[in-house]
Structure formats: structure tokens, C-alpha cells
C-alpha positions as CSV (number, residue, x, y, z in Angstrom):
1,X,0.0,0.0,0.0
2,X,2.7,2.1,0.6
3,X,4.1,2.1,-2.7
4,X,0.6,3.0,-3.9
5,X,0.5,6.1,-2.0
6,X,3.9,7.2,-2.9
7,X,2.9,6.8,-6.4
8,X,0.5,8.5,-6.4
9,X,1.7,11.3,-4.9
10,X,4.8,11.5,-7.0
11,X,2.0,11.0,-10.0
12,X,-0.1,14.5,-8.5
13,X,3.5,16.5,-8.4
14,X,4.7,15.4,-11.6
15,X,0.9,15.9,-13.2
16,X,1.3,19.6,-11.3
17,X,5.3,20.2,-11.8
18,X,5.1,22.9,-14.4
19,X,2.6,25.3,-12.3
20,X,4.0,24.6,-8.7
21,X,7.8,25.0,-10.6
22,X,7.7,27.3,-13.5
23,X,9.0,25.6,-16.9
24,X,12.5,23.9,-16.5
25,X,14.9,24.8,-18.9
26,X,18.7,23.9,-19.5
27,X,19.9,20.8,-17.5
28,X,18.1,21.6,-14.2
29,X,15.0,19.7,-15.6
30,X,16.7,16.2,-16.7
31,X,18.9,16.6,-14.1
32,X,15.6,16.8,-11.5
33,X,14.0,13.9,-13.3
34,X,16.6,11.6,-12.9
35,X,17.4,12.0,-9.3
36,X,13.7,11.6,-9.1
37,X,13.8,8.4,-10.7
38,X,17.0,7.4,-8.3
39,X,15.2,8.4,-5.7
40,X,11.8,6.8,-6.4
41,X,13.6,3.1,-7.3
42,X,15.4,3.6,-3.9
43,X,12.2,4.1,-1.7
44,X,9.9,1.4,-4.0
45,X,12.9,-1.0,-3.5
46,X,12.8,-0.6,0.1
47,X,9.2,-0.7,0.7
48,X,8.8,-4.0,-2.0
49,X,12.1,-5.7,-0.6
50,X,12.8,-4.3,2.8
51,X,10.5,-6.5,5.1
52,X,10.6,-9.8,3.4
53,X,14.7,-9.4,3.5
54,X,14.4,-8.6,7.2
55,X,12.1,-11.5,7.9
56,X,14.5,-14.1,5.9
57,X,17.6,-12.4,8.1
58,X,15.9,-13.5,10.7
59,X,14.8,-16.9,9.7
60,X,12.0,-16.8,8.9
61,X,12.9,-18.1,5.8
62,X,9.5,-19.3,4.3
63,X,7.5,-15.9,5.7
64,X,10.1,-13.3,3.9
65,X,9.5,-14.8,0.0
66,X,5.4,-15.3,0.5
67,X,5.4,-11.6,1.6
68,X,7.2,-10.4,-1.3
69,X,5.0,-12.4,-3.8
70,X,2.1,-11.6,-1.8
71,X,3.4,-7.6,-2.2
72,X,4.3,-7.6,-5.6
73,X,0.8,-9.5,-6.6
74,X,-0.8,-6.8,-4.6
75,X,1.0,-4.1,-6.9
76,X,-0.3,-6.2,-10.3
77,X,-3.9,-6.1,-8.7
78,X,-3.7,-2.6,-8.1
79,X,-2.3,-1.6,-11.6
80,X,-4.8,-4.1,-13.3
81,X,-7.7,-2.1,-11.4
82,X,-5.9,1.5,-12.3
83,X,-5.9,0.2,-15.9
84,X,-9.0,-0.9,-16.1
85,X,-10.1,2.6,-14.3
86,X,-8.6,4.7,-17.1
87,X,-10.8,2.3,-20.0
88,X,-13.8,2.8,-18.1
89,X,-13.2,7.0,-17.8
90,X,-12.2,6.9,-21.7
């Protein structure tokens, strides 16, 4: 769920960018966007992967890989619903 939300919210700034920031010109805008994108694999990577490595650190060794394919099937269903959202608005 977490990745959700921080999706989303990194979805509304990018949707709003140009009124909240002005138009980006030179290498300030590219250079924005990809630490953006460094940024954004960083905390998704963490919030996907952090808790099921924790779990198999501390052996729990069947627990850690279900959670991860339980997240990650979450993060298809969520998609799959988001997609099918956008056909039913268009």
C-alpha cells in the first residue's frame, strides 16, 4: 500500500510540476527527473524488498519470500484495477 500512495503522490506533483515550478529549462529539468527516478527506485525498492529481507535475516525463511509475492501480486492487482479505471473514464 505504501508504494501506492507514494505513487500516487509522486504522479499528482509530476501531473502539477510545471505550475507549482515554473518551466525547466537547461539541465536543471533532466537533471531533476533523474534523481527523481533514483530516488523513487530507492524508496519502492525498500518498501517491496525491505520487510521480506528482514524476515529471511531472521529466519524466517519461508515468511520473507510469501510476503514479497504476496506484495508484488498486490502491486499487479492494483495496476490491473488502475488500468481498467482509465478504460472505463475513456
Amino acid at each position: 500500500m505504501g508504494v501506492a500512495v507514494y505513487v500516487t503522490g509522486i504522479s499528482l506533483l509530476l501531473s502539477n510540476a510545471e505550475r507549482i515550478f515554473g518551466k525547466m529549462t537547461g539541465f536543471l529539468g533532466p537533471t531533476v527527473m533523474l534523481l527523481l527516478l533514483v530516488v523513487s527506485a530507492t524508496t519502492t525498492g525498500l518498501l517491496v524488498f525491505g520487510r521480506p529481507v528482514y524476515m529471511i535475516y531472521n529466519g524466517q525463511k519461508k515468511e520473507g519470500p510469501k510476503l514479497l509475492f504476496y506484495t508484488i501480486g498486490f502491486l499487479v492487482l492494483i495496476t490491473v484495477i488502475v488500468f481498467f479505471g482509465l478504460m472505463l473514464v475513456k
